[in-house]
N, C-alpha and C positions, 0 to 999 in steps of 0.2 A: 613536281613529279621527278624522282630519282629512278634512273634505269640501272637493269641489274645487268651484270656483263653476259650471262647467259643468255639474257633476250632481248638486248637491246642490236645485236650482232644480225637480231633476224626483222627488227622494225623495219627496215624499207630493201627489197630485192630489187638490186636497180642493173643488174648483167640479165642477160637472155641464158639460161638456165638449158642444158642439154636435154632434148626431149626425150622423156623413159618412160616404161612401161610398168604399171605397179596393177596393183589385184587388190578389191576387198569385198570383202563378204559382210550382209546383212539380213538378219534373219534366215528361211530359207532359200532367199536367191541367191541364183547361181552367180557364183566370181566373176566379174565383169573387167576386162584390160582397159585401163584408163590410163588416157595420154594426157603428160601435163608438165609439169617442167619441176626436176627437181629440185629440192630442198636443202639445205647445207645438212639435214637430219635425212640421211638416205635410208632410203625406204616407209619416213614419216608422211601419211596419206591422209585428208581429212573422209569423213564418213560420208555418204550421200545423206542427202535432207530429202525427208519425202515432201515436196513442197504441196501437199493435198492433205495431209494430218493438221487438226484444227491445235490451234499452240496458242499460248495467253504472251503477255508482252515480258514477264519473266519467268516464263518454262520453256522447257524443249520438250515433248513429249517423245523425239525417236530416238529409240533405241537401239544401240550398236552391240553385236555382239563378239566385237575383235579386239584383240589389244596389240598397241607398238609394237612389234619385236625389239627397233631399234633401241641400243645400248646406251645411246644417250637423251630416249623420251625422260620425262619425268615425272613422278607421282605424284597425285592429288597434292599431298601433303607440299613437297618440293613446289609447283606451282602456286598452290598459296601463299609460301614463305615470300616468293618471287613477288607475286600479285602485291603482298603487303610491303614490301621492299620498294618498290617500285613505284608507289602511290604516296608513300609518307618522308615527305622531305618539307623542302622550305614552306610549302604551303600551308604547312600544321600550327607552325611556328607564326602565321599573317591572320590567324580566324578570330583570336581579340582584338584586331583592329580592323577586322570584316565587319566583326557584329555592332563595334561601336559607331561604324558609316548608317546602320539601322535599325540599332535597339536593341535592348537584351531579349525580351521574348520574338519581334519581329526578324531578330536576326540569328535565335538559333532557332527557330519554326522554320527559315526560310534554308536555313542550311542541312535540313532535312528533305526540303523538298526538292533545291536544288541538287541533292542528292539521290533521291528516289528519278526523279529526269533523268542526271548522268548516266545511273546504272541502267537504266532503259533502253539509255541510246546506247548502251554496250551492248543490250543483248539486241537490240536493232543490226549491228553490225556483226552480230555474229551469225545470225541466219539468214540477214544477206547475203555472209560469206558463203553458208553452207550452200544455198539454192543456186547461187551463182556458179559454185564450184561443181555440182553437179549439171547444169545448164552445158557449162563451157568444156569440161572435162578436166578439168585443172585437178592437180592434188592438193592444193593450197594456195592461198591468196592472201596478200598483207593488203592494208588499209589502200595504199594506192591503188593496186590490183582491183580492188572493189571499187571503187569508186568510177574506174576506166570499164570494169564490163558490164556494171550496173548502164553507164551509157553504149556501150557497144554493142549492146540486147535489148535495150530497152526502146521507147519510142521513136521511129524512123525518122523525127525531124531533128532528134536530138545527137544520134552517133556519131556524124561528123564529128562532136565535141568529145569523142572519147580520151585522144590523144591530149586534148587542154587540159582536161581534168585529172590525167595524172600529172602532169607538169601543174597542175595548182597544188593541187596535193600535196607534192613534193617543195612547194615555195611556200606555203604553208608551214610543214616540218621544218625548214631551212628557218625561217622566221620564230618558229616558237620554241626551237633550240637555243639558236645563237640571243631570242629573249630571256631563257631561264639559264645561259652561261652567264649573263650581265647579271641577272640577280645574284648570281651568287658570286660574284667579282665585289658587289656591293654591299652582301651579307657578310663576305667572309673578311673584308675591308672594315666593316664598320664592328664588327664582333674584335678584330685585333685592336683597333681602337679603341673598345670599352675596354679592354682589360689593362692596356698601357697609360692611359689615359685614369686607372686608378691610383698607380703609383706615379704617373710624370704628367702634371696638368699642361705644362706648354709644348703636348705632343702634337704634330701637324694634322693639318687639314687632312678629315677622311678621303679626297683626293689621291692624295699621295700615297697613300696607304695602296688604293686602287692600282698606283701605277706598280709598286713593289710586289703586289700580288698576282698579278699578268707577270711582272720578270719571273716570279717563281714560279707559276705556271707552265709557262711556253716550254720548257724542256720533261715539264711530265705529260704534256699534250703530244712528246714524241714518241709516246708509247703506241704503237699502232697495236699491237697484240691485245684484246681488252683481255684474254683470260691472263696473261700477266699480274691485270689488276684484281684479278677474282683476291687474292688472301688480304687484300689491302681493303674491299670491297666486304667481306664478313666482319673487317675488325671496326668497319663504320657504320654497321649495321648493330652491330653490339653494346658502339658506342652512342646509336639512336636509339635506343632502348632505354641503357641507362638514364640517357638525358633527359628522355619523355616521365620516368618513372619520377626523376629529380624535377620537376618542371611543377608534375600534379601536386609532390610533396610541399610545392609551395606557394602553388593555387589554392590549395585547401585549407592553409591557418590561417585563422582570425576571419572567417569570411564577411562581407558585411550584409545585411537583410536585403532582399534582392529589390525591395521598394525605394533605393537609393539609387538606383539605375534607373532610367527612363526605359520604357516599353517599347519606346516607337522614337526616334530622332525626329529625320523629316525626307520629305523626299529628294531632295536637291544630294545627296549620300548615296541615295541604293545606288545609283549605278557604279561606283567605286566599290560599292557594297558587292555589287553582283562580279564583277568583275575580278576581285579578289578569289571570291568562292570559286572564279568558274577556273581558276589558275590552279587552284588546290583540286580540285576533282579532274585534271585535265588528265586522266591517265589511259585513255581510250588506248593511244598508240601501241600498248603492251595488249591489247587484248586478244587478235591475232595470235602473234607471234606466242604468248605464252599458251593456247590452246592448239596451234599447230603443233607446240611440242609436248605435249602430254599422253604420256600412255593410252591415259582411255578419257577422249575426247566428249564421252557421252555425260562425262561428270562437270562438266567445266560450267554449260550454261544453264542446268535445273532450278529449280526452286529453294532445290539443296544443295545446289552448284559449287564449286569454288570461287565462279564468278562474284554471286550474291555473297557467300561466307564472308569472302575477302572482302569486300566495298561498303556492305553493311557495318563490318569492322571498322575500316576509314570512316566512316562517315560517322558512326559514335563517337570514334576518336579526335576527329573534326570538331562536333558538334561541340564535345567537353571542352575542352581548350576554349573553344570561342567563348560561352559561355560561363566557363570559372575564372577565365582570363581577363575578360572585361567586368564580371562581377567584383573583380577583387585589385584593379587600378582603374576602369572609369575610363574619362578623358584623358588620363595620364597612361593611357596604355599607347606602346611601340607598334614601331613596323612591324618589328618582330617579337616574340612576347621573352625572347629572352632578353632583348634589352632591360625589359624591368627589372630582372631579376638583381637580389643585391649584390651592388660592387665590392661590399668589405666583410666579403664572406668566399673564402677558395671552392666550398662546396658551390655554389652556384658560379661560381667564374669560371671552374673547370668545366662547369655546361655549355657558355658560352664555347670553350675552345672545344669541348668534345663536338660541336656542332659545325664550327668553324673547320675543323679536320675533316668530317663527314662530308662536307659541303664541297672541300677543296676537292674530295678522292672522284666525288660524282659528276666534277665536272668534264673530268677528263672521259667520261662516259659520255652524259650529253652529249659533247663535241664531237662525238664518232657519226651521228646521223649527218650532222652537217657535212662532215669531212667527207663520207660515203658518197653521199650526194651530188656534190659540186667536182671532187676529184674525178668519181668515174666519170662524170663528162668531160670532165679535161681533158685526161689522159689519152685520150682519141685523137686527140686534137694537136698532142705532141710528137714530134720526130726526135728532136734531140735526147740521146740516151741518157746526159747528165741531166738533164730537166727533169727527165720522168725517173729517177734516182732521187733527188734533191727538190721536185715541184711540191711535193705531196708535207714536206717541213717546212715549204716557202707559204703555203694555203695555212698550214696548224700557225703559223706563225702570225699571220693576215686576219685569222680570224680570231685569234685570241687579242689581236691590237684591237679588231673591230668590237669584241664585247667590252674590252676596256674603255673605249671611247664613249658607248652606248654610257657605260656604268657612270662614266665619269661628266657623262650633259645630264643624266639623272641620276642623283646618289641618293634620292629616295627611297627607299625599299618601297614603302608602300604604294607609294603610286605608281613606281615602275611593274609593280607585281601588278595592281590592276589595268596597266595599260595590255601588257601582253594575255592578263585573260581575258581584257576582254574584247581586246581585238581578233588575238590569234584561238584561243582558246574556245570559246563559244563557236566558233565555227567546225572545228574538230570535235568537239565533246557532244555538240546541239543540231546544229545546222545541217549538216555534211550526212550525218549518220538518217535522222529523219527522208533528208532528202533521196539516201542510198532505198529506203527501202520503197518511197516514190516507184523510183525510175524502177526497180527489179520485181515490185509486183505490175508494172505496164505494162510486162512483157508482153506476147500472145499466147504465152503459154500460163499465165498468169493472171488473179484476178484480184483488182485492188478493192477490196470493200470500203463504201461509200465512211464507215464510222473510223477507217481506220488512214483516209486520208484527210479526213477532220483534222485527225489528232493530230498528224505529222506536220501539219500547216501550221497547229498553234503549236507546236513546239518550233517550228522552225521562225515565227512572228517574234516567238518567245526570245530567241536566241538573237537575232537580229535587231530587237528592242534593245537587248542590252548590249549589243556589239556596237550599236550608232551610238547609244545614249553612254555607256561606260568609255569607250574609245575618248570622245568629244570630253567628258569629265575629266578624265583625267590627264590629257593633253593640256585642259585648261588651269587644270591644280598643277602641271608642269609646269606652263608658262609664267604660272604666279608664283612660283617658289623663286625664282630667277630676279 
């Protein structure tokens, strides 16, 4: 998951926000003053949820009839480019060696299903948000936020744990940042490697590569401004386009009959299997933040939403790659599938580095949640004027050694991708979201139907099946690569 620099500024609100008085209107009720804490988009309010209108698992059925004022909402269109932005990074590039952990049909079937789940538990989190936000009077709520009033309203044995569970929340995000800044320490290491390593065999150990990639790192992680990176952030986006177009161009000659693939591997795989997938679908965090800021919020999670537009998207695009990707090298297929691609051809080595650029600009993105995160709580904690000047380059600095290190005890791609989904990942994407909507239909004001806390149990078994059983696999294919 690549965050865009417009919405990733809004993934986790971690200051106490001056309390303001906003107004919206719905249908013909009267304007109602809602107190709640504002937005870095002032005046951006979300709609009330009629939590009594009957809605299926991907519709909204209520209807808003207000839009943004604010100059900096964005349109339908804008939010989707975002959504798609956002979602398609190194994960797209890992789905021919997802599928090959479980078969060419078993594994792009299942990467439809596991993507019909994902998108569910997105819109599971977005009418949490809404009921919530109408419950509490908030004008909006990011993925913490929910998670904390889901317990703080919901069953009276459970509140006390309000305050835990944004601080999990939050060690969560911390954890599956600083996991997809090491992948890409380790993508973008071993992609300069495949290109140098065509013209000079006795280049060093992709190690070292790693450590040369954190030195040039650490001074672009001093960018604190992310809209700085916005011009830098279109031209990697442009260049993930080209790349995916070059990518199919050479997935699709000479394919071979798809009865030279195996259907089905074996089980002792899925969980590397699942794990992978749930790293490329992890884009929940943006979902929030990019419908907080959109003009008219009543488009985001419909049937013909931008939610589903966009994911349905990802997930075709997913789905192809895994599938012509492993159709077309087998067993011989990469962490990443640009590795396949061939070396003594510039059109496909430029791929390589077109992606290897792309990779480098995003990570300076990623690292903004972490940094947000851990800094605002420091900075509290400091007196010295020169600390709190110079602490905030001593952390960028700390933690970009800390994904180095990460990248460097694992310089697998693929198993370090599956370690972090399906540790960190299946918890935010599966787990978390299921479980929000638990705890905020137990309200009293609220009523959980018996069919639809079925469901949320087997999603959540779901997710925890693969979070023990992926975690543990891939730990173990860790330990044996060594």
């Amino acid at each position: 998951m690549d965050d865009d620099p417009e919405t990733a500024r809004e993934t986790t609100r971690l200051l106490p926000k001056e309390q303001v008085v906003n107004t919206r209107h719905v249908g013909n009720a009267p304007q109602t003053p809602i107190i709640g804490r504002a937005n870095d988009d002032d005046g951006v309010i979300f709609p009330p949820f009629d939590e009594n209108t009957p809605d299926s698992s991907f519709t909204s059925s209520i209807e808003f009839s207000h839009e943004r004022l604010d100059e900096h909402a964005t349109s339908n269109l804008q939010s989707l480019m975002h959504l798609l932005k956002g979602n398609i990074g190194t994960g797209i590039l890992a789905m021919p060696i997802a599928v090959s952990n479980a078969g060419l049909w078993v594994g792009t079937v299942g990467l439809l299903l596991i993507g019909v789940v994902a998108i569910h538990c997105m819109h599971l989190l977005v009418k949490c948000s809404r009921i919530l936000c109408k419950r509490t009077g908030s004008s909006a709520l990011d993925y913490a936020d929910v998670f904390e009033k889901a317990l703080e309203t919901g069953p009276l044995s459970l509140r006390r744990f309000s305050r835990a569970g944004r601080i999990f929340i939050f060690a969560l995000l911390i954890f599956t940042q600083i996991g997809f800044c090491s992948v890409y320490i380790v993508f973008i290491a071993t992609s300069v490697k495949q290109v140098v390593h065509t013209f000079h065999n006795d280049d060093p150990d992709v190690r070292i590569y790693e450590i040369i990639v954190a030195a040039v790192l650490i001074p672009f992680v001093f960018v604190k401004n992310l809209r700085s990176l916005a011009p830098f952030s279109a031209f990697a986006n442009l260049l993930t386009v080209i790349g995916v177009v070059i990518i199919f161009y050479n997935l699709l000659q000479k394919l071979p009959n798809v009865d030279t693939r195996p259907a089905f591997t074996n089980v002792g795989d899925l969980p590397l299997y699942f794990g992978t997938a749930l790293y490329a679908y992890e884009g929940i965090s943006l979902v929030l933040p990019l419908e907080n800021k959109m003009r008219n919020p009543s488009d985001f999670a419909g049937l013909d939403g931008v939610l589903n537009l966009g994911m349905v998207t990802v997930a075709c695009l997913y789905t192809a790659v895994g599938f012509y990707g492993y159709l077309q090298y087998g067993d011989k297929v990469k962490g990443s599938i640009t590795l396949n691609l061939p070396s003594n051809q510039w059109l496909y080595l430029s791929v390589v580095l077109m992606f290897a650029a792309c990779i480098f600009i995003s990570y300076g993105i990623q690292m903004y949640v972490p940094v947000k995160i851990i800094w605002t709580s420091l900075k509290s904690r400091i007196s010295s004027r020169r600390m709190e000047i110079f602490g905030e380059y001593i952390l960028r600095t700390l933690l970009v050694i800390l994904t180095c290190i990460f990248a460097i005890v694992v310089p697998h791609l693929d198993l370090l991708i599956s370690l972090i989904g399906a540790f960190a990942s299946s918890s935010l994407a599966l787990i978390l979201p299921a479980t929000m909507e638990i705890l905020t239909l137990s309200s009293d004001d609220q009523i959980l139907p018996r069919w639809r806390l079925v469901k949320n149990i087997l999603i959540i078994i779901f997710g925890l099946l693969g979070c023990v059983t992926g975690t543990y696999t891939a730990l173990r294919e860790i330990i044996k690569s060594f």
